[in-house]
N, C-alpha and C positions, 0 to 999 in steps of 0.2 A: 446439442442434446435437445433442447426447446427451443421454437420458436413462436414468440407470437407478434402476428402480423397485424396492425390494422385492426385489432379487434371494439367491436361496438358492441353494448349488451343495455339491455332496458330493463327494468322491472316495473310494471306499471304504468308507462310510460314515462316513469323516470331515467336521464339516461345515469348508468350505474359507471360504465366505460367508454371512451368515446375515442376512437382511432388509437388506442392502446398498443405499444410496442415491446417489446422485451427481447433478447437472444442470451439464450444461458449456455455457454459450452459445457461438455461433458466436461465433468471432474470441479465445476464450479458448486461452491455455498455462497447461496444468495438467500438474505434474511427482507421477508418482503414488510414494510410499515406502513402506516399512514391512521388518518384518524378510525375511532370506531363507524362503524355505516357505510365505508368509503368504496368497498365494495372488495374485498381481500381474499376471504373464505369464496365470495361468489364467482373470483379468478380462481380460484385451484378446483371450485366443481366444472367450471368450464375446460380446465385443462385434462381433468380429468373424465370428460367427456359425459358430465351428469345433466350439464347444463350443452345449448350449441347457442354458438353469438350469432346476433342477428349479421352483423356483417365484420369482413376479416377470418383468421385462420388462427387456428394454431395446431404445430403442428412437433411430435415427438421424433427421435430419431428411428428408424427402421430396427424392428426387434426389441427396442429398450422397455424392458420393466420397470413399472411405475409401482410403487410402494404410498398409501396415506392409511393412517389410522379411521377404521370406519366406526361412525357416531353408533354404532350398535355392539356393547361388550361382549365379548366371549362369555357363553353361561355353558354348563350342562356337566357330566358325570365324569369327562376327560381331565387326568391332572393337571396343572400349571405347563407343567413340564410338555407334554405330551403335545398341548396347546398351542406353544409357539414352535415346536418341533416341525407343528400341521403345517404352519405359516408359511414354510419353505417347500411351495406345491411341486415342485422339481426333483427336490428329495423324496417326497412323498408318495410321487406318481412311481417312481424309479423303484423306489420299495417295495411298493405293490405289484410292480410287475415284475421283479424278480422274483418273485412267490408263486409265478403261474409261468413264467416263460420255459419252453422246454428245448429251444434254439438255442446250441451251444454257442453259435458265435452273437446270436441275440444277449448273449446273458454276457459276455465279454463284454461287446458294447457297454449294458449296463455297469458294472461294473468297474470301466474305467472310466464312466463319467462318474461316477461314483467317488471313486477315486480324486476326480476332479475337480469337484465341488467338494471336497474334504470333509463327505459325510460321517465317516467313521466318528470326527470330531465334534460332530453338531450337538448330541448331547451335553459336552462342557461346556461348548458356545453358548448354547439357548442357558445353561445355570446361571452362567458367569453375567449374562445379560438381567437374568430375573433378581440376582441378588447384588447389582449394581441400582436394578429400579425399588429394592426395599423386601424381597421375600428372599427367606431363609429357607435353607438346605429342607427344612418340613413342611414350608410351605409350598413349593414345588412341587412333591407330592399330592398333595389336596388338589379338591374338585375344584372346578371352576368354581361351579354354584354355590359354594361355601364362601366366598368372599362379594362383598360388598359393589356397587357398581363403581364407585372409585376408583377399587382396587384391582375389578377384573378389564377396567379403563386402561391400567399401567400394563397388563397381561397384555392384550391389543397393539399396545405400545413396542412392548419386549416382541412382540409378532415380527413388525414391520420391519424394526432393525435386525432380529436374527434373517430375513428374508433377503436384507441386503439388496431392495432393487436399486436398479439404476440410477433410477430419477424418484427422490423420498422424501413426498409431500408432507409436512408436517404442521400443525393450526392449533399454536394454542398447547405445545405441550408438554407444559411445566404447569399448566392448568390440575394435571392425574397428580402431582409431584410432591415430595415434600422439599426443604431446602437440601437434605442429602441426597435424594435423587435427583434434584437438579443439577446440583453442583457433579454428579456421575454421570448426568445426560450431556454435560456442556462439554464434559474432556471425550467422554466419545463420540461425541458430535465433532470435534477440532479433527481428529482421527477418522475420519469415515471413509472412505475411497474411495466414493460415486459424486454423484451430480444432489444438490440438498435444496430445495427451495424451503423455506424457513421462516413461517407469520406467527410473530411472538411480542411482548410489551416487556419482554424481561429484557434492560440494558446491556446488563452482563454477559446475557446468551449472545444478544446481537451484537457485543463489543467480541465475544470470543471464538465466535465459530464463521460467519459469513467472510467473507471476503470482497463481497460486493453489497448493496442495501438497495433495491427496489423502491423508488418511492410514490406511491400509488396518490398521485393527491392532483384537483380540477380532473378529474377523473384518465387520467393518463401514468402512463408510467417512466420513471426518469431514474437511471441507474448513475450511481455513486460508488467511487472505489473507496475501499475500506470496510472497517467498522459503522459501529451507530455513533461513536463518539467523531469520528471522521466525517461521516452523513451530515454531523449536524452544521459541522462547520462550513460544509462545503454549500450545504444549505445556505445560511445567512448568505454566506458570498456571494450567489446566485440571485438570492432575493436581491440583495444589493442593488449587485452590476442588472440586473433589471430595472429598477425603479428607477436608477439613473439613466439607461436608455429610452425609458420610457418618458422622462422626463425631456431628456432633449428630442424626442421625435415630437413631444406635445409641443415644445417649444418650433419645433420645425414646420409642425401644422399651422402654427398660428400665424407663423410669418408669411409662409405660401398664403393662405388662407385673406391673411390681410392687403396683401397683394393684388390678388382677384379680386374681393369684394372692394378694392379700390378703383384699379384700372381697367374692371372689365366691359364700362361701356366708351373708353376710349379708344378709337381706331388705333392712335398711332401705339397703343399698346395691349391691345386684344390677341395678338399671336404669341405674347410673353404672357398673358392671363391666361390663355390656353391652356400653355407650356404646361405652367405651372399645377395649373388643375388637373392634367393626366401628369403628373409627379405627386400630388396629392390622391391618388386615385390606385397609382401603384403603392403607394406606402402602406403596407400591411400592420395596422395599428399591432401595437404590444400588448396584451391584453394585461389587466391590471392581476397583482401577483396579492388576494387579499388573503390574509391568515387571520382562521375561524378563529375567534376570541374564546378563550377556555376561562372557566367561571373559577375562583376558586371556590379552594373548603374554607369554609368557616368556624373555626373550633373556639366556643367560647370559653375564654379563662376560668378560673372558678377563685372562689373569696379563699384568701390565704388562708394556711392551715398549716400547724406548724408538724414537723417532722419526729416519726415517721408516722406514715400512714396507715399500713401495715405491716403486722410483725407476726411470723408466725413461732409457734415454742412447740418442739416436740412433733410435731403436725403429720399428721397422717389422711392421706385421701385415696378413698375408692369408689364400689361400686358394691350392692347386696353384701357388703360388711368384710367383703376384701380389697386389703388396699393395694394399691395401684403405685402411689407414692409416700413415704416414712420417714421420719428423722428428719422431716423438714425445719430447719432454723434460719430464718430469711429475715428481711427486712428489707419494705419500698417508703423509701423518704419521697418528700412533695416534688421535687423535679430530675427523679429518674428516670432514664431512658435504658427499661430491660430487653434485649431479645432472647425469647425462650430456642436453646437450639437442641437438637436429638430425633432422632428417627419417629417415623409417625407412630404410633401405639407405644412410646415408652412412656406417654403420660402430659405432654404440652397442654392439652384443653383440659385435663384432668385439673393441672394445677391452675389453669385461668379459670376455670368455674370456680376454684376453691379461693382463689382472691379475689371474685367478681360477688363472695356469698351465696351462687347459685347451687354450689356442694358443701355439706358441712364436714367437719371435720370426723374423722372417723377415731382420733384420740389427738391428744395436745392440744392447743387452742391457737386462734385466728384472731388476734388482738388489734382493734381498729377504732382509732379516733370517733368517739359521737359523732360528728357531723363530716366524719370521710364518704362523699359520695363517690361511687364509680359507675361506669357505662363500662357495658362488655356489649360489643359488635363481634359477632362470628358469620361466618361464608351461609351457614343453613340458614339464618333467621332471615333472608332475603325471600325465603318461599314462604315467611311469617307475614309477609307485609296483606295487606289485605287488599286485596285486587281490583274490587273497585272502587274503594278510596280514589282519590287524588293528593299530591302533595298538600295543596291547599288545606285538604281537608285534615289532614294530620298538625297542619298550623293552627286550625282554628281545634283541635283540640287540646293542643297544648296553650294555649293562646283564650280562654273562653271570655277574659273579661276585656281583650281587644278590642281595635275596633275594626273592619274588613281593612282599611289601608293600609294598620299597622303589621295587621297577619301577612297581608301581600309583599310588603315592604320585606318583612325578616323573611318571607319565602324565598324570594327575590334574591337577596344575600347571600341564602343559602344556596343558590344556584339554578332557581324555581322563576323567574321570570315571567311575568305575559301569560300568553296560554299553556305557557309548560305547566304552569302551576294546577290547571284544569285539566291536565290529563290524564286516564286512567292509571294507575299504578301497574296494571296488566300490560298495559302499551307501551310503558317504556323502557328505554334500554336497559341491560343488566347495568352499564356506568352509570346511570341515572337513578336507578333501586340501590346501587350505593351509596350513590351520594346522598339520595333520602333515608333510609338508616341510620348514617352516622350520622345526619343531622338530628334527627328526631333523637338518637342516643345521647348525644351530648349537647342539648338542648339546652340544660340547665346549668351547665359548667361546671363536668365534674373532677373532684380533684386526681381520681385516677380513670385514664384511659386504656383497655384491652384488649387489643386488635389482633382477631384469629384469622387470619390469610386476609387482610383488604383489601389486595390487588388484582384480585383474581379478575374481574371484570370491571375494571380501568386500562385505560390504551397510556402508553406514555405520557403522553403531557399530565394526564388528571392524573396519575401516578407523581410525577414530579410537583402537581399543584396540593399532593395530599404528604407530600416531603415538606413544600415548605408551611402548610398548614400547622404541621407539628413543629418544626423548628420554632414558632415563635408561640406555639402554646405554652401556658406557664405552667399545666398541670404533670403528674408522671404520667408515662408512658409504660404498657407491657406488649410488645410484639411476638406475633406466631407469624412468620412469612416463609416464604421460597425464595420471595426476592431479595438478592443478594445487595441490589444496591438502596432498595429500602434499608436495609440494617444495617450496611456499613455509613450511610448519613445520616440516621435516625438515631440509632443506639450508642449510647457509650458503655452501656456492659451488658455483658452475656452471661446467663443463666446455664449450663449441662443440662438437662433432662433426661438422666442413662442409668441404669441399675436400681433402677424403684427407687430413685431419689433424688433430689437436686441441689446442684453446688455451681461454685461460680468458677468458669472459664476465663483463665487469667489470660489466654491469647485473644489476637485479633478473630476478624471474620477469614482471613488468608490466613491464618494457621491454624486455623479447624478447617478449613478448604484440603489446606494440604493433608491431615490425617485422617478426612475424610477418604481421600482417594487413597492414599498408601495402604489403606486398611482394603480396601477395597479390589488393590494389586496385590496384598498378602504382602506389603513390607511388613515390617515395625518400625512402628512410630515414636518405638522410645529410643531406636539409637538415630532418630532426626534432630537436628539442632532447633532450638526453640524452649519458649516457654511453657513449662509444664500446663496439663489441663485443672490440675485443682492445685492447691498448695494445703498447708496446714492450716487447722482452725484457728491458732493464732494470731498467724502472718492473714487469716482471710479477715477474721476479725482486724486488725490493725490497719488492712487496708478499707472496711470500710467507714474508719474510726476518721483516715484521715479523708478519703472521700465526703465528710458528713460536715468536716472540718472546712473542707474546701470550699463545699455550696452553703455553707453557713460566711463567709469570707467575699464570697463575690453576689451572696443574697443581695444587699444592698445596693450594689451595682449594679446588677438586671433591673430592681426595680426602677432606679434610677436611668436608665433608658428605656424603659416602660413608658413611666410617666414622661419622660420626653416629648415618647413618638406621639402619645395621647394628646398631652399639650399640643404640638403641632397640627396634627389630625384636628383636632377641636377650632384652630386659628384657621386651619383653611377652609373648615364649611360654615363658617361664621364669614369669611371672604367668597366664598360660593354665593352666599343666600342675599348678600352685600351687592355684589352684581348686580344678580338677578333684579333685586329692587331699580340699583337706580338705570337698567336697560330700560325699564319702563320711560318712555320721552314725556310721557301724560305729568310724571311725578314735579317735573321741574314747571310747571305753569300749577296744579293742583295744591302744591304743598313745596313751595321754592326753600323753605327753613328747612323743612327736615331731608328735602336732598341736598345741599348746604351738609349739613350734621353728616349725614353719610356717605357724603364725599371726602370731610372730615376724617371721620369712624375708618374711612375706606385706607387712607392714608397710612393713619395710626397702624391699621392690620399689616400692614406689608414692612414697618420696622420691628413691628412683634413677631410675625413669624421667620423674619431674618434671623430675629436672635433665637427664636424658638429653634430653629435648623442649626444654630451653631452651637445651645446647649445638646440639645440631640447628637451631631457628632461629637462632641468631648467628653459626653457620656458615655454613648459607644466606643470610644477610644480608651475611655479608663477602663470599660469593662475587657476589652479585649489585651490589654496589655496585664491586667490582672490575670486573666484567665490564660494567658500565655507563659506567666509566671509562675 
């Protein structure tokens, strides 16, 4: 179906691809990854023939239609419907000229390819597709222009799949999504019957639909069978059994190597130093296999506070004095972990403004600790940041009575480094405007965090470094995502967001998957087996009587591996800074006593952080057999 040969591409004179390979047979899903910059989107404008490679080929099957979502929405006075109907320019054309052909056996023809492309049925097609991506039987109706560039993003979307081409490029799109139309793009994505090349950061999409994984990285490309979960493994391996080849070929160099620059001005062994120098000569070094260091997030803790944090009574939120959501009765204690789930418009940011304070209550009240702070990061405040700023310079305003090193220092932490920190905020990556956000947002450590899509523009890793960022935050958590496996590692409960009001989701993230889609094939999901979606107020109440019970139970025990791991941390930069001293050689003829004492000092540290490491683990260990129990 695809081929790409050999391809080289530059930008700039940077090389982006360099002798780059790939072969996708027809009927294969290939999920393409690698890091952000790596040059991914800049392979599919290539294949798609927007870009041409300086050298190399690529080249598509004879005839085969190529399907990609284009960076420009469908807008104008045509409905939804009508919209993606267009999309299928085969049907389209066919249409139109049956409407003027006046050749009987012309109109036969049409009509049994008609027939053949199973036009009759495309209207139910294109619905079924529009209200799997989130618009309802009324919105299909409506104009383009009447919907948001988000939303006429997903239309675009619903184009390319009812178009059904061959080869169906896709970049990024669970990006348009919410988590129920992602979880509706991943099952008919497993089901699709062409050829899918597929560049996404969502684990789940790349664990459930590919069959092969692309991995785009030293700028080549190297295919993996599987999944992203199979990719990774096979990955290590790979690094592995490299560095150990590479290790004995170094070890091989050295010996030829010492060989020659032993006997090469001896006669009687100048034709064996020869030898050996065209064997050194043939040996095509292993090129070292390094992997980019990914920063983490830095979420700082916030000063304890005791439980809950927020309670709402009665609560009601809208918009111009109609609510949106009613009869809210909730409650977020200090180390919760919520994911808000429901279709987009049923009210998620509604109720995260209204626990972040940025909405008030429209009736009932919003009951909150005096010194409850919270940070609310949403997808839009990314166009808030102010462009020519620099990170630095948001440190040195939060930071005024700093001193420059110490401002650089916590930029640094936060992922701001060297001259990243002097970089325009216009100039840098969307992963990079994230990660400056949620620093500056939770700057001061707040006791609740709010997170409205955060993934959107992170690649894997810094997705997985912003997972474990939050696993070892002490503050609560409220998430809005699409990614499925943010919430199934982050969150221990789930919120509803459905019928202007919200309650708590007694199933997993797999069993709102599943009633997600049944609903969506017109089962019913009440004669599935499983745990109902809400229970009684009682039984919700009682569960989280004894929830409140639990983290009040193993409270002491988190903090107790807390201060562990701090203790510890503290013993080893105290053994850092201990080094550094006595590497100084000057110190032992300057001042012979006090590197004596801290050679001493040096000692003592390395039985203290032994034991530091062993209360560390038996803390850990009682906290997890607690929490197992």
């Amino acid at each position: 179906m695809l081929h790409i040969n050999e391809v080289t591409y530059r930008i700039d004179g940077r090389p982006l691809l360099e002798r780059a390979t790939l072969a996708i047979p027809a009927g294969r899903k290939v999920g393409l990854v690698g890091r952000n910059g790596s040059g991914k989107s800049t392979l599919l404008k290539l294949i798609r023939g927007e870009l041409q490679p300086e050298d190399g080929t690529i080249s598509l099957r004879r005839a085969a239609r190529l399907g990609h979502v284009a960076q420009e929405a469908p807008a104008g006075p045509a409905s939804l419907l009508d919209t993606v109907l267009a999309a299928d320019l085969e049907r389209a054309r066919l249409l139109a000229e049956a409407e003027t052909a006046s050749d009987p056996l012309r109109l036969a023809e049409i009509h049994t390819r008609l027939a053949d492309i199973d036009a009759h049925s495309a209207p139910a097609r294109a619905g079924k597709i529009l209200s799997g991506l989130g618009f309802s039987a009324a919105d299909q109706a409506r104009a383009c222009a009447e919907f948001s560039g988000g939303w006429r993003m997903r239309v675009a979307l619903a184009g390319v799949l009812f178009a059904a081409p061959d080869l169906l490029l896709l970049d990024e799109p669970s990006n348009y999504l919410d988590l129920e139309g992602t979880l509706w793009l991943t099952d008919y994505l497993k089901s699709y019957p062409y050829t899918v090349l597929l560049v996404s950061h969502d684990r789940e999409l790349l664990n459930a639909v590919p069959d092969t994984i692309a991995h785009l990285s030293e700028r080549r490309l190297f295919a993996y069978a599987g999944g992203f979960d199979s990719f990774e493994r096979q990955r290590a391996e790979r690094l592995t059994h490299t560095l150990a080849m590479k290790a004995r070929q170094d070890d091989e160099r050295r010996r030829l190597q010492a060989f020659v620059d032993r006997f090469r001005a001896k006669a009687s062994k100048a034709a064996q130093a020869q030898s050996r120098l065209k064997a050194l000569a043939r040996m095509e070094p292993i090129p070292d296999m390094v992997e980019e260091r990914l920063l983490p997030f830095r979420l700082p803790d916030p000063k304890p506070l005791a439980s809950p944090l927020v309670r709402l009574e009665g609560a009601a939120a809208g918009y111009d004095g109609k609510a949106v959501l009613s009869a809210l009765d909730l409650r977020l204690d200090a180390d919760d972990r919520i994911a808000l789930l429901g279709k987009n418009g049923n009210g998620k940011s509604t109720l995260a403004k209204l626990l972040a304070g940025r909405l008030a209550p429209l009736e009932g009240a919003v009951r909150k600790h005096k010194k409850t702070e919270i940070a609310y990061v949403a997808q839009h405040q990314l166009d808030e940041l102010d462009p020519g700023a620099t990170p630095y310079t948001y440190f040195e305003r939060l930071m005024p009575e700093a001193t420059i090193a110490q401002r650089r220092a916590r930029a640094a932490a936060c992922g701001f480094p060297a001259a990243l920190a002097d970089v325009a905020v216009a100039k840098l990556s969307g992963g990079e405007k994230a990660r400056l956000l949620l620093s500056v947002a939770t700057f001061g450590g707040p006791h609740l965090l709010i997170l409205d899509e955060p993934t959107n523009h992170l690649d894997i890793d810094a997705r997985g470094a912003l997972i474990e960022a939050l696993a070892t935050y002490q503050g609560a958590v409220v998430l809005i995502s699409h990614d499925v496996h943010l919430l199934e590692t982050t969150a221990d409960r789930l919120w509803l967001v459905a019928g202007g009001t919200v309650r708590p989701f007694e199933g997993d993230i797999g069993e709102y998957r599943r009633l997600v889609l049944e609903a969506e094939r017109g089962e019913d999901p009440s004669r599935a087996a499983g745990p109902p979606a809400a229970s009684s107020p009682a039984a919700r109440a009682a569960a989280r009587r004894d929830a409140a019970d639990r983290r009040a139970r193993l409270a002491p025990l988190k903090n107790a591996v807390s201060d562990a791991e701090k203790r510890h941390g503290t013993l080893l930069a105290e053994r850092r800074s201990l080094d550094a001293a006595l590497a100084d050689q000057s110190l032992y003829v300057r001042e012979p006593e006090r590197a004596r004492d801290l050679a001493r000092r040096r000692g003592e540290l390395d039985k203290a952080i032994a034991r530091a490491e062993e209360a560390w683990l038996a803390a850990a260990q009682a906290y997890e057999a607690a929490e197992a129990g």
